[in-house]
C-alpha positions as CSV (number, residue, x, y, z in Angstrom):
1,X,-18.1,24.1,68.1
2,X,-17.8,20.9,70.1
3,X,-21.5,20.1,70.4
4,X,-21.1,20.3,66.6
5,X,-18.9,17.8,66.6
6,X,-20.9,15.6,69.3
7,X,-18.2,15.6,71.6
8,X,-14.6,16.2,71.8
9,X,-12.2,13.2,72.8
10,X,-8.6,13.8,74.5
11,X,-5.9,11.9,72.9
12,X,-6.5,9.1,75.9
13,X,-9.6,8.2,74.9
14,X,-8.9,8.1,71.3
15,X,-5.9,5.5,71.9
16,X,-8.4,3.2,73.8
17,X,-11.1,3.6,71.5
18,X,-9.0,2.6,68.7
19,X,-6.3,0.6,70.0
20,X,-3.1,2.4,69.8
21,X,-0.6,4.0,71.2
22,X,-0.7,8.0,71.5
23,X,2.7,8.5,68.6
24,X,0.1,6.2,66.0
25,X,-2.5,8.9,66.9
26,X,-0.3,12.1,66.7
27,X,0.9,10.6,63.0
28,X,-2.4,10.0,62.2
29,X,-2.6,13.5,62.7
30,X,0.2,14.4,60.8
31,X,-0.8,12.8,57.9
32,X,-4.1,14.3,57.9
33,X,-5.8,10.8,58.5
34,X,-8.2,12.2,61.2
35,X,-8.9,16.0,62.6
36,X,-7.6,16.8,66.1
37,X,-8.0,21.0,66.9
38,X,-5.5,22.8,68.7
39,X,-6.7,23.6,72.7
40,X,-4.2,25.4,74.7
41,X,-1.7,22.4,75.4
42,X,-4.2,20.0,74.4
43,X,-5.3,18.3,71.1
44,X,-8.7,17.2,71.4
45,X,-10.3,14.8,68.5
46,X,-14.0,15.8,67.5
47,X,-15.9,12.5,68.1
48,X,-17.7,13.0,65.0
49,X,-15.2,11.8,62.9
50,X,-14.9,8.3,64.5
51,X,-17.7,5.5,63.8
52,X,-17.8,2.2,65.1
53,X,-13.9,2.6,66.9
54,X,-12.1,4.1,63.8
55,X,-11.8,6.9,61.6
56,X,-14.4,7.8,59.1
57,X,-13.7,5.8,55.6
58,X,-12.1,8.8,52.8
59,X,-11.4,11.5,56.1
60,X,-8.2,11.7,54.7
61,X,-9.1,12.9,51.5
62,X,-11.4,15.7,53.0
63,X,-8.4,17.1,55.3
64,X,-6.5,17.2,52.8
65,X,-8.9,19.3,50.5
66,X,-8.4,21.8,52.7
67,X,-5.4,22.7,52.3
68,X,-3.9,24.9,55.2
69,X,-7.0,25.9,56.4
70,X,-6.9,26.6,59.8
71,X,-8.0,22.9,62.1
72,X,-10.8,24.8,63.8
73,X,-11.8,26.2,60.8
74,X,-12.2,22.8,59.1
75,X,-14.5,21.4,62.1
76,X,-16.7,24.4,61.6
77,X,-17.2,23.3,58.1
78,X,-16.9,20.0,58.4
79,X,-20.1,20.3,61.0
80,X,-22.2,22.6,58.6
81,X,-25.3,21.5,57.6
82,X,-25.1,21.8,53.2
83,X,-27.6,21.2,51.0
84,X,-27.8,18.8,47.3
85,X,-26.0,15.4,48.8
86,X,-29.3,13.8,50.1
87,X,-33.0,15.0,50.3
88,X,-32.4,16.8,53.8
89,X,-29.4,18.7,54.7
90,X,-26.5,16.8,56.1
91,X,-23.2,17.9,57.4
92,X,-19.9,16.4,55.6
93,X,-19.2,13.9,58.5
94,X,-22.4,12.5,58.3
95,X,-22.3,12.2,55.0
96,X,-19.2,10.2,54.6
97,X,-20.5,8.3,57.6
98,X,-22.8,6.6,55.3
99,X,-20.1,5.4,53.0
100,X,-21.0,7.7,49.8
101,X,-20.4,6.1,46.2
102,X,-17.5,7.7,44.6
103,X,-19.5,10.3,42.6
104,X,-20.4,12.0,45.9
105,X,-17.1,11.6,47.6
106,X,-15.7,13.5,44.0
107,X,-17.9,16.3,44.3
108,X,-17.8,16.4,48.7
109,X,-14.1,16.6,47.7
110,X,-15.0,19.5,45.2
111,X,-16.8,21.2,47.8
112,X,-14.4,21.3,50.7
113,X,-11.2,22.0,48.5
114,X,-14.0,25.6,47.4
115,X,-14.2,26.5,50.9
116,X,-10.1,26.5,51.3
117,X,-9.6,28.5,48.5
């Protein structure tokens, strides 16, 4: 799952990458503005989700389409390849890595909240 993702970060290097201290990260968190998975003690923050030293624009509004789905669960499906959102297949990270107009982003939305029904 974490060569899905690209790579996992630990909560270290996500504070350097993006400037701020490890509480800002853990609220983050919280408030379902970014996707760290549960690792033992750990929390590691697929790197996937972070362009350019911040968060990928409208995350929030995909984590929170899921519901209470399960974190790992969400990285699986955030990582799957789906079809109808470009001419090739394109998993929903990279896909709202290239800023989508608000049409997709509606119907990305759509999606996810299906999968945590």
């Amino acid at each position: 799952m974490a060569q899905r993702a690209s790579r996992m970060f630990d909560r270290t290097d996500v504070t350097e990458m993006l400037g701020v201290t490890a509480v800002a990260i853990k609220k983050q968190r919280q408030r379902r503005q970014m996707l760290g998975v549960p690792y033992g003690a750990e929390i590691p923050y697929p790197a996937a989700q972070l362009v350019n030293g911040e968060a990928l624009p409208n995350l929030k509004r995909l984590l929170e389409a899921f519901g209470d789905t399960h974190p790992w669960e969400q990285l699986m499906l955030l990582t799957t390849p789906v079809e109808g959102f470009s001419a090739h297949e394109e998993t929903p990270l990279a896909i709202l890595g290239r800023r989508p107009d608000q049409e997709t982003l509606r119907q990305l939305v759509a999606l996810v909240a299906s999968w945590a029904v």
